[in-house]
Legacy VTK file of the C-alpha trace (Angstrom):
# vtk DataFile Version 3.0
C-alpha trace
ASCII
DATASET POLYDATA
POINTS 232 float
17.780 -9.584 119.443
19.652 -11.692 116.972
19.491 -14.945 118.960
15.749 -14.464 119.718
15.081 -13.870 115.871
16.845 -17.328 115.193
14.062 -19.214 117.500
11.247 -18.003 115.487
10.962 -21.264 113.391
7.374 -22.975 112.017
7.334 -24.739 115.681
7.603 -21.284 117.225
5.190 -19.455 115.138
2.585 -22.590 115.712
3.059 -21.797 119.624
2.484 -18.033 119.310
-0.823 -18.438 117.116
-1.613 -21.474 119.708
-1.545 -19.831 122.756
-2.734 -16.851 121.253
-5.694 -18.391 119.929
-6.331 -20.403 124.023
-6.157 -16.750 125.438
-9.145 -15.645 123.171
-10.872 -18.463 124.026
-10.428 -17.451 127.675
-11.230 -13.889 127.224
-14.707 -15.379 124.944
-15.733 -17.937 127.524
-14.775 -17.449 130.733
-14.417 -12.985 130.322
-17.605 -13.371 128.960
-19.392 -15.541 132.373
-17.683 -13.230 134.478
-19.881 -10.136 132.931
-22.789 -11.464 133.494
-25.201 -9.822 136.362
-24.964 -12.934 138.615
-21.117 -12.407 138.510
-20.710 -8.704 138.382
-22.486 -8.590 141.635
-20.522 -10.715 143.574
-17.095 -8.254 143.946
-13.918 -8.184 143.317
-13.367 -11.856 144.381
-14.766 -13.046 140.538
-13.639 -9.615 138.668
-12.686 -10.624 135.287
-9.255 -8.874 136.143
-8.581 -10.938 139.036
-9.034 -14.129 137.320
-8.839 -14.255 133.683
-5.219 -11.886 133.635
-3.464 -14.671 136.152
-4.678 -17.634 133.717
-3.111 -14.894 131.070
-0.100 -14.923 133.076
0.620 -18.676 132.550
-0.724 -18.777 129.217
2.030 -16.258 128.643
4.277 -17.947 130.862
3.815 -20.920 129.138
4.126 -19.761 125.532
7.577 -18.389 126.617
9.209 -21.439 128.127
8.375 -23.447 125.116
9.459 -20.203 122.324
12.347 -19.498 124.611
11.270 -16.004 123.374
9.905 -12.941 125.103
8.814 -11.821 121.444
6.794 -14.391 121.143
4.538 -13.314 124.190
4.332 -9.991 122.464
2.958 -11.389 119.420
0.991 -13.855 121.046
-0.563 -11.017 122.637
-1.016 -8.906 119.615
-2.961 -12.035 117.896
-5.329 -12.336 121.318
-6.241 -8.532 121.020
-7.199 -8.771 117.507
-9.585 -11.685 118.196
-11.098 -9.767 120.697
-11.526 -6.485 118.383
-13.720 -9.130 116.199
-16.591 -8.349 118.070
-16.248 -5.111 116.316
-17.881 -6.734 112.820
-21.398 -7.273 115.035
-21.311 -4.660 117.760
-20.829 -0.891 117.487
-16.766 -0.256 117.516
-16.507 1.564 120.864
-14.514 1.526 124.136
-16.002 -1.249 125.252
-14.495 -2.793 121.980
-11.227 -1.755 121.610
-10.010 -0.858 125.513
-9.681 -4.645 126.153
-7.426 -4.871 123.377
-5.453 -2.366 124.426
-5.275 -3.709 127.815
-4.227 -7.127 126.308
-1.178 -5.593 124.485
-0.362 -3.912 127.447
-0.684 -7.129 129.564
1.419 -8.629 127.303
3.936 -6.273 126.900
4.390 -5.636 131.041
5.082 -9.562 131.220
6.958 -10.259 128.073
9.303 -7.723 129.439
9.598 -9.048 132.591
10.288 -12.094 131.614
13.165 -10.884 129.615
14.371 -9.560 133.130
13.850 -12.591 135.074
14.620 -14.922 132.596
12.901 -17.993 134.186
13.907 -21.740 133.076
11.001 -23.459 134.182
7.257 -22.114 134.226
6.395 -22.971 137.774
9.260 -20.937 139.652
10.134 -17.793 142.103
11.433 -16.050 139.218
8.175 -16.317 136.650
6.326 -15.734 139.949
8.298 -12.649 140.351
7.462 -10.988 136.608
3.853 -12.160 137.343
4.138 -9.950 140.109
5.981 -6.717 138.496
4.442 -7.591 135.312
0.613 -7.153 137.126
1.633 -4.170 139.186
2.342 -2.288 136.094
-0.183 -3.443 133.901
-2.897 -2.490 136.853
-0.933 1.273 136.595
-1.578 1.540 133.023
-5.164 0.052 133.231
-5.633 3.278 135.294
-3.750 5.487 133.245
-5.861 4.006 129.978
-9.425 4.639 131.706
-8.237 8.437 132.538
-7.987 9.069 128.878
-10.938 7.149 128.232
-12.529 9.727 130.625
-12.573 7.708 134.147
-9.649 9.418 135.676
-8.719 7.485 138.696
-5.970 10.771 139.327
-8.420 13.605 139.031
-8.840 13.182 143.371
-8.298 11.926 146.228
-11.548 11.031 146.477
-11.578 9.473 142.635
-8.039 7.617 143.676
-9.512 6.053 146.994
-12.238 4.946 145.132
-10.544 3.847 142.393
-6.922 3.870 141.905
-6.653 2.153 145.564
-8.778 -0.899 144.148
-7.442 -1.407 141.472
-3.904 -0.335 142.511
-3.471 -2.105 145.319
-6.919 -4.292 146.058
-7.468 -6.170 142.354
-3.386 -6.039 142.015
-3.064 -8.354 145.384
-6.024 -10.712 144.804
-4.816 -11.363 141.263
-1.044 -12.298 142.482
-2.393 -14.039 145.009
-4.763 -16.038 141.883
-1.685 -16.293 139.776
0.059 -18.123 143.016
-3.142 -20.457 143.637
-3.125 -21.589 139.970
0.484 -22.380 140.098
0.432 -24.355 143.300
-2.046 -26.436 142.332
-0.726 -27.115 138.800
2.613 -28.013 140.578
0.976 -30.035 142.786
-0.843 -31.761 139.697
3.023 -32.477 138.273
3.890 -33.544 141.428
0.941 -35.979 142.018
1.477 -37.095 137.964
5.476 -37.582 139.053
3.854 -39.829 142.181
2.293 -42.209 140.084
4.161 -42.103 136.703
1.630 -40.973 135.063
2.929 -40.281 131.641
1.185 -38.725 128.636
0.106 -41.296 125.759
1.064 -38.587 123.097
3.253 -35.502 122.351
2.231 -32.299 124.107
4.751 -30.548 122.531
3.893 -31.833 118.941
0.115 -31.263 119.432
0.960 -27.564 120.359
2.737 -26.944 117.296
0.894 -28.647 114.741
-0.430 -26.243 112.169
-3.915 -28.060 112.346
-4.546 -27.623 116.081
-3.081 -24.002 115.874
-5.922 -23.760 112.990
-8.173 -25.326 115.285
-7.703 -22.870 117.714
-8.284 -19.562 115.865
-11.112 -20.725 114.439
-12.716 -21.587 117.797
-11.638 -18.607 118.941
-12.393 -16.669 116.347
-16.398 -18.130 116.621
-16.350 -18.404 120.252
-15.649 -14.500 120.568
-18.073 -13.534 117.949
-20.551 -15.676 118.463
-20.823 -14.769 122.421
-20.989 -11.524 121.902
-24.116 -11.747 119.334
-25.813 -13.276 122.523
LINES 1 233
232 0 1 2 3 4 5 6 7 8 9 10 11 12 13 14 15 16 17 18 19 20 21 22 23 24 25 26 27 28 29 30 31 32 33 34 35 36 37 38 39 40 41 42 43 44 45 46 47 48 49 50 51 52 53 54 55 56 57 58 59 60 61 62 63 64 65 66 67 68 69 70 71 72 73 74 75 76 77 78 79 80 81 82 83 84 85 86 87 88 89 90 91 92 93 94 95 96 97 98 99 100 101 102 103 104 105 106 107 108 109 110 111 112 113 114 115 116 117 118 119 120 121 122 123 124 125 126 127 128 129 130 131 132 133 134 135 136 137 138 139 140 141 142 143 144 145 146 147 148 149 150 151 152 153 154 155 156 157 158 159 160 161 162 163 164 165 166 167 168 169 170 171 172 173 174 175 176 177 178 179 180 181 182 183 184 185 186 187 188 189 190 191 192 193 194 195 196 197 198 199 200 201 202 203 204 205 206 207 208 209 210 211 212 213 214 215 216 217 218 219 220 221 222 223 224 225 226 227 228 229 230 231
């Protein structure tokens, strides 16, 4: 605990609120198409669980190979959950509110954790792969466990577990390891295409992520992106 409390300079507080602030914009945007009737229709193939919690995943991944801190994916976490409880100041404060919070916190908690366990040096790797894919099987076990307090117990039956708990479980669980694997191949292919040609970027990634003015940037867009898309 000790050495991860030393990383948490300005740099490494700029990277939580950063990638904190992208996942809100991901959950605002791109949560936000998936919802809609044309979408919801179509199946599990575009759920909002089976693609916007693998882009999560890397997001997370991402935030912890440049913190070199598992805490930091907690936090990063907490600060994505709270932008999405801002709806609450134009909507009625109910589950449909505050459950995807929770189910943020809990997403990053299962892979924060994991990635403590695995301990992966580079973001596109077997071992982040591998707390992607304990990381998902739990969080889709606690989604479950959250909606039977919430009242939609997937345990109450075998019937109600079939219907349910198998999908989600098992079904969603697969196709969004299976997403998680899809965005990293291609991304590694991207690197590998960029290594091809020497393609080099004309500024610092590194010191655009942690500048206190894009991290600013961020959590305002965010901030108006959430809000704003849910007054629609």
């Amino acid at each position: 605990m000790e050495n991860q409390e030393k990383k948490f300079t300005l740099k490494t507080w700029m990277s939580i609120l950063f990638w904190g602030a992208v996942w809100g914009i991901v959950e605002a945007t791109l949560g936000t198409i998936l919802h809609l009737p044309g979408f919801d229709g179509t199946g599990i193939y575009f759920a909002s669980t089976a693609i916007v919690v693998p882009i999560a995943y890397c997001l997370m991944a991402n935030c912890y190979k440049r913190t070199e801190s598992f805490y930091a994916v907690y936090l990063m976490g907490v600060l994505a959950a709270v932008i999405k409880l801002s709806v609450g100041f134009i909507v009625e404060f109910t589950q449909k509110v505050y459950n995807p919070a929770i189910y943020i916190v809990v997403e990053a908690l299962a892979m924060g954790s994991f990635l403590a366990v695995f301990r992966p040096k580079n973001v596109l790797s077997l071992r982040t792969f591998g707390a992607v894919v304990a990381a998902n099987t739990v969080y889709q076990f606690m989604f479950l466990v959250i909606r039977a307090i919430s009242g939609n117990n997937a345990f109450a039956s075998y019937e109600a577990w079939t219907k349910t708990g198998e999908k989600y479980l098992f079904t969603m669980n697969g196709l969004a390891i299976v997403y998680s694997l899809a965005i990293g191949s291609a991304v590694f292919g991207l690197f590998k295409l960029a290594e091809h040609y020497n393609f080099k970027f004309k500024f610092d990634l590194n010191k655009f992520i942690t500048s206190p003015i894009t991290a600013g940037v961020a959590i305002a867009l965010s901030l108006g992106l959430t809000i704003g898309l849910a007054a629609i």
